[in-house]
C-alpha positions in Angstrom: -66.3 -36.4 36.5 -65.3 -32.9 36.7 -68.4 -30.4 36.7 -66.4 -27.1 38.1 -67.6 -24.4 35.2 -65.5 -21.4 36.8 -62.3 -20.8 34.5 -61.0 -18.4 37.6 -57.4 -16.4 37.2 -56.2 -19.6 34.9 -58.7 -19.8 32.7 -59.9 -16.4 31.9 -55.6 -16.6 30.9 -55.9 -19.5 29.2 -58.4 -18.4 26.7 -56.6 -14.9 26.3 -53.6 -16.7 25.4 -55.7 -18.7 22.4 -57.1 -15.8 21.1 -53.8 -14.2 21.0 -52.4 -17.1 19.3 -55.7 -17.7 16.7 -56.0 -13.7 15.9 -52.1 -12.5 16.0 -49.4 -15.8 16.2 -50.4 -17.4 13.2 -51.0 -15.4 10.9 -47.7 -13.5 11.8 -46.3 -16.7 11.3 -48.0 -17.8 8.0 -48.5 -14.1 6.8 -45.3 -12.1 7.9 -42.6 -14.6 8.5 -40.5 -15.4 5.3 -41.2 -18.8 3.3 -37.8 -19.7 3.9 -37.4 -19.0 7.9 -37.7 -21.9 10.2 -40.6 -19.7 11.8 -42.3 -19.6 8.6 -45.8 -21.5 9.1 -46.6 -23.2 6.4 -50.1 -23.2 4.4 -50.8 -26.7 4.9 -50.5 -26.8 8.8 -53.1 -23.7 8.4 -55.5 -25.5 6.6 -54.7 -28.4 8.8 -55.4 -26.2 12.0 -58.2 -24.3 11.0 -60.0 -28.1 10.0 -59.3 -29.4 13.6 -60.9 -26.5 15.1 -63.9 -27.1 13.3 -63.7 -30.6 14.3 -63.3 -29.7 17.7 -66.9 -27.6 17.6 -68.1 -31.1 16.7 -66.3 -32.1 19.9 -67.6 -29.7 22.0 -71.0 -30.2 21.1 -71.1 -33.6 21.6 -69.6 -33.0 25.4 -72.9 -30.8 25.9 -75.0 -33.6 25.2 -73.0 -36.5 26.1 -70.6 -35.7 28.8 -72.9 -33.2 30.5 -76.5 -34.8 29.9 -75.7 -38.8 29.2 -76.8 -38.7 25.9 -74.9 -40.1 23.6 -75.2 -39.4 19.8 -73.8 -41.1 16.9 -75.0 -38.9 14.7 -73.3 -35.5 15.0 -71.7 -36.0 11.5 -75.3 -35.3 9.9 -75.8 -32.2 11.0 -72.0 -30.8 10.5 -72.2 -32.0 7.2 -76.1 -30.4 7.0 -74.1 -27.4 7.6 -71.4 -28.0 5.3 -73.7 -28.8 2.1 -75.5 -25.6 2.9 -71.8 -24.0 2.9 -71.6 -25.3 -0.5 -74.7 -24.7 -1.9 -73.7 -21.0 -1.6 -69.7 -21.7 -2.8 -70.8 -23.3 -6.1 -73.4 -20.1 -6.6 -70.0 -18.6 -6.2 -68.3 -20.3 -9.2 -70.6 -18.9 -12.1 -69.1 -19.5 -15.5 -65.8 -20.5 -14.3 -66.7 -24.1 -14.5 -65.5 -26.6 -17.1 -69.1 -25.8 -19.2 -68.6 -22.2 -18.6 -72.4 -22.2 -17.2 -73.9 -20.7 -14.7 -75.5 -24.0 -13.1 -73.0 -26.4 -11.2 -71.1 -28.7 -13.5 -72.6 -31.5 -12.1 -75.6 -30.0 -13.0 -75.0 -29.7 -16.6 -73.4 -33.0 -17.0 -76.7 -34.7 -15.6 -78.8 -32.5 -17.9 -80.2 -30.5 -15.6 -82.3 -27.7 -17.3 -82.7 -25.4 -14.3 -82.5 -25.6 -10.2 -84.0 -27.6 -7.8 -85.9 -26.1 -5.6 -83.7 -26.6 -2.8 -81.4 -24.3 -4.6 -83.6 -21.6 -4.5 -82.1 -19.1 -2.0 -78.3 -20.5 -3.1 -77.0 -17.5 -4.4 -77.6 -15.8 -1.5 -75.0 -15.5 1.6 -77.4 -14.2 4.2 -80.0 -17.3 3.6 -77.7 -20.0 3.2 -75.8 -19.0 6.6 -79.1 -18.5 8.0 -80.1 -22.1 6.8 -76.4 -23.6 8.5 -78.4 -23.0 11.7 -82.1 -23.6 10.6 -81.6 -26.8 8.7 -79.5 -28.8 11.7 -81.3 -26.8 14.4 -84.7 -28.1 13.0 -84.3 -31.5 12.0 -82.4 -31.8 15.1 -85.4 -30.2 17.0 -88.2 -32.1 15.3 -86.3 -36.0 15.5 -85.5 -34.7 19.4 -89.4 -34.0 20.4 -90.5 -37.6 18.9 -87.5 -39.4 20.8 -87.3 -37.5 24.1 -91.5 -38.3 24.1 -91.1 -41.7 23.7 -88.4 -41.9 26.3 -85.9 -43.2 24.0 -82.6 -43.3 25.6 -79.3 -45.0 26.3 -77.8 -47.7 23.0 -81.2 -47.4 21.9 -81.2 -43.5 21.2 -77.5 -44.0 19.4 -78.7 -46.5 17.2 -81.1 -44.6 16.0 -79.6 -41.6 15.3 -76.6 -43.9 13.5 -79.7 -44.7 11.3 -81.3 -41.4 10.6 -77.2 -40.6 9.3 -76.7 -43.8 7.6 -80.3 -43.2 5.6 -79.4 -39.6 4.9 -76.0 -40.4 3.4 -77.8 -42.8 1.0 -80.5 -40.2 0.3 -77.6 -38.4 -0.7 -75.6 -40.5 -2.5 -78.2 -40.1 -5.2 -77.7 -37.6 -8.2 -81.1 -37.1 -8.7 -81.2 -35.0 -4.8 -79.2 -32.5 -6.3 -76.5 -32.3 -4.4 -73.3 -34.0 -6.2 -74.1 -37.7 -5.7 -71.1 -39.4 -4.2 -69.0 -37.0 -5.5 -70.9 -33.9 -3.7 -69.2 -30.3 -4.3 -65.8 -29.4 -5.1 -63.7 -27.0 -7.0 -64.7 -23.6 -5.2 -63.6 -20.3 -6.5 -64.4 -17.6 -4.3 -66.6 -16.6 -1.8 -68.3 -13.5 -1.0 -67.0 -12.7 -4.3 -63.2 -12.5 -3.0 -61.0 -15.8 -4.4 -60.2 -18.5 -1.5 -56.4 -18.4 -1.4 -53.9 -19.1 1.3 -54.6 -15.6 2.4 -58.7 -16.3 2.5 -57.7 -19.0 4.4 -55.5 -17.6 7.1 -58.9 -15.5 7.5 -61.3 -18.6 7.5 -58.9 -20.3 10.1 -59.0 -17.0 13.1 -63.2 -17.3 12.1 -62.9 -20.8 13.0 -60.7 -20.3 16.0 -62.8 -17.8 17.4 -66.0 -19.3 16.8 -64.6 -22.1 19.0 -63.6 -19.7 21.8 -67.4 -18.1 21.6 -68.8 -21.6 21.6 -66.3 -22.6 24.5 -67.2 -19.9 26.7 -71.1 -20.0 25.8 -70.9 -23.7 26.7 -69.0 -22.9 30.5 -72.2 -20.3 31.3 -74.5 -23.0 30.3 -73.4 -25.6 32.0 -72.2 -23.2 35.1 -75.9 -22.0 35.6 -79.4 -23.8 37.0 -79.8 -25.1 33.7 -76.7 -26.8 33.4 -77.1 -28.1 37.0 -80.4 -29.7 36.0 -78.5 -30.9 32.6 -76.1 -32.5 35.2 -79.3 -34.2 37.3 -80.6 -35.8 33.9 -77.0 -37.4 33.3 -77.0 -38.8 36.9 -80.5 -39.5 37.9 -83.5 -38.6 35.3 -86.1 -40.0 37.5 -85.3 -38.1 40.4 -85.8 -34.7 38.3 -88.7 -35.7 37.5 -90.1 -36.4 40.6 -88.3 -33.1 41.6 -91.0 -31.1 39.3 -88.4 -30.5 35.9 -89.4 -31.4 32.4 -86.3 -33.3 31.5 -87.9 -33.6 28.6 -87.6 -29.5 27.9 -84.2 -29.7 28.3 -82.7 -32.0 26.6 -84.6 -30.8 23.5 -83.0 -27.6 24.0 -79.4 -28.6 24.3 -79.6 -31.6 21.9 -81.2 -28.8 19.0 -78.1 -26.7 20.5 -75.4 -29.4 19.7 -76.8 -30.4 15.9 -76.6 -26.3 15.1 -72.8 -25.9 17.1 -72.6 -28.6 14.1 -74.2 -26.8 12.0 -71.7 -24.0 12.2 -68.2 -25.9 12.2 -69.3 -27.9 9.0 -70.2 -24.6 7.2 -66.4 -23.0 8.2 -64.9 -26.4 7.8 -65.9 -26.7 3.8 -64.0 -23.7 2.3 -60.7 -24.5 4.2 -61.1 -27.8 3.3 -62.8 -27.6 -0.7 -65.2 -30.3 -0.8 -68.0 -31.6 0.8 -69.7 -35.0 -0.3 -71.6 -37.3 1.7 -69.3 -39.4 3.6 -68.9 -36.5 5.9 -71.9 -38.0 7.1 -71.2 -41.3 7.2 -71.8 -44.0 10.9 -68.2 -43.6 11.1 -67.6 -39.6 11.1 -70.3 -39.7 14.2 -68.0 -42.4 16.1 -65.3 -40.2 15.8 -66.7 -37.8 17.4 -67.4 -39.6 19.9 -63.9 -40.8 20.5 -62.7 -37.2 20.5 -64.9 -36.6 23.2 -64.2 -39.5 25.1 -60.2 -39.8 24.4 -60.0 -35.8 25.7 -62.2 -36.2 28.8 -66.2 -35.7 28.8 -68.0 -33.5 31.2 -64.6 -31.2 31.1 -65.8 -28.7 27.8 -61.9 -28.2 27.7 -60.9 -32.1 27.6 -63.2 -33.0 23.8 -61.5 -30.1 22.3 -57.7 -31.7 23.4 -59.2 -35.1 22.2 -60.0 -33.5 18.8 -56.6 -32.1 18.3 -55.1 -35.1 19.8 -57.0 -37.7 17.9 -56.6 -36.0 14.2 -53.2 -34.9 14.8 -52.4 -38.6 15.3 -54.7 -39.2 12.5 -52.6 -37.0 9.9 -49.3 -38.4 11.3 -50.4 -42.1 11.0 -52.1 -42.1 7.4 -48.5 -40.5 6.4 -46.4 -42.3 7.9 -48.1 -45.8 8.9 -51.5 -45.4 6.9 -52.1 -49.0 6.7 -52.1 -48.8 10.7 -54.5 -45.9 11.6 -57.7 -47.6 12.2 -56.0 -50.3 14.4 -54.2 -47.7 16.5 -57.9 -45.6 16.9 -59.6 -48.6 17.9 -57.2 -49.5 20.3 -57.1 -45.4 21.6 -60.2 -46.3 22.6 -60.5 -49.3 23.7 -57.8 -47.9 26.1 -59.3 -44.5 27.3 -62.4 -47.0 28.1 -60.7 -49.5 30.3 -57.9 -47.3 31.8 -58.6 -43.6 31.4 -62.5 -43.1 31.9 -61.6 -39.2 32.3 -59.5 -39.1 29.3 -56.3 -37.4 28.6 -57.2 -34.5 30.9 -58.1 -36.8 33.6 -54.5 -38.5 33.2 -53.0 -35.1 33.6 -55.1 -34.3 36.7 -54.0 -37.0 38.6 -50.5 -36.2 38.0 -50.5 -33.1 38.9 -52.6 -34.1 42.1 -49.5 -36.7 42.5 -46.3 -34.8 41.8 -46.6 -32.5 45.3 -47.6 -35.8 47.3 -44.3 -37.2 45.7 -42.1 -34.0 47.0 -43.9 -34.2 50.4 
């Protein structure tokens, strides 16, 4: 497993290259280019783009604690979709009297007879708070459910179970109208936000946010693992007994990057929920924190760069096959990775490694 953090010549390159096509390519090509140019990029591959970024977050965050400290979660969809109901809260604020009962409360709301907010709702009309609680609400839970499980040396299938439970309870919890958040049909039909209407245009904007905040994550991610930290983060994977011994707290430290990954979450399901206009809770079903998984493991853990190919790989497939072969999509995913497990244990970016290692061996 590859643990070099130094991007070097090539990768300080690499990620100028992304910003220039996030910030400048695309929305040339969406904004500028004629609608009937073959240049032309059109809306839906934005909003297609700018949701596999976000996923890739998820993707990213789950190499921090997976491929980089052995930890593997299967329940990263609960705190991106934490983040995304927190997203909402704030979007159907937004809304006002637009609504089908022209009220100020959610429709939802009105149709269940609701007489006045929850108090859950209480800071919902505000932008500041709810973005503040993207990261508070994942980071905490995510905190507090750490502490308890690192203490009682949980680890290994027994840790993932449990965290597939804590998601599968949560979705139930709220699947329920009387929570206050949508039931099964969560939140839809957003308007505006920050008072400006989400249009292809908002969107083009919402997709360089997510780009970017991928990039920041990306390069926050190489110092971390690139410094003593990450070296120790490393030891845990490979030996937790021997850190201890050693004088570390593994303990300390995988609290801190575990609560890390849930807000990283946090964050991509708050930008994924206006490109995307709806939020409900089987965003945070078992299944949404397998995939993540698999995008991890499909792009190459313990690489930082491999999850977020796996992401784009894995839901780029995904939008292809449920168009073209729909009936076929799960099949093909389970036998991705059943695959990448047997044959590719570096993923997709290990493949490419060893070719590249092979092709001047050939010409020699």
């Amino acid at each position: 497993m590859n643990t070099n953090t130094e991007l070097g010549v090539k990768g300080w390159t690499g990620v100028l290259l992304a910003v220039v096509v996030i910030a400048v390519l695309v929305p040339l090509l969406n904004l500028v280019v004629p609608a009937d140019s073959a240049l032309h990029l059109d809306d839906f591959y934005v909003s297609l783009a700018g949701k596999i970024l976000c996923y890739a977050i998820c993707a990213l965050a789950m190499d921090l604690i997976w491929g980089y400290t052995g930890i593997l979660s299967l329940g990263h969809g609960l705190f991106f979709a934490l983040g995304g109901y927190a997203m909402g809260m704030y979007l159907m604020r937004q809304i006002g009297t637009d609504g089908q009962y022209k009220s100020h409360m959610p429709d939802f709301m009105v149709f269940l007879d609701w007489k006045e907010f929850p108090w859950t709702w209480a800071l919902s009309d505000s932008f500041i708070a709810q973005m503040a609680l993207v990261v508070l609400v994942p980071g905490l839970l995510a905190f507090v459910f750490g502490y308890f499980a690192f203490r009682s040396r949980i680890k290994g299938v027994y840790f993932s179970i449990i965290t597939q439970a804590l998601t599968f309870a949560a979705m139930l919890l709220l699947f329920r109208n009387e929570t206050g958040f949508g039931g099964n049909n969560g939140f839809t039909d957003f308007k505006r936000i920050l008072g400006a209407p989400i249009t292809p245009n908002m969107k083009v904007l919402l997709f360089v946010l997510s780009g970017l905040t991928l990039v920041g994550f990306f390069l926050m991610s190489r110092a971390i693992v690139g410094s003593k930290a990450g070296r120790v983060l490393q030891a845990i994977r490979d030996a937790e007994t021997r850190v201890m011994f050693s004088g570390y707290d593994p303990i300390a430290y995988k609290l801190a990057i575990w609560t890390l990954s849930a807000v990283m979450c946090g964050v991509a399901g708050a930008l994924y929920v206006p490109q995307v206009g709806i939020i409900n809770p089987s965003e945070m079903s078992p299944a949404a924190g397998i995939e993540i998984a698999i995008w991890a493991a499909v792009g190459g853990r313990g690489t930082l760069i491999g999850p977020i190919i796996g992401a784009f790989f894995v839901n780029g497939a995904k939008s292809w096959f449920t168009v073209a072969f729909p009936e076929f999509w799960l099949f093909f995913l389970g036998a991705l990775f059943i695959a990448v497990t047997l044959f590719l244990p570096q993923g997709l970016l290990g493949l490419y490694r060893k070719l590249r290692k092979r092709a001047p061996e050939k010409k020699a």
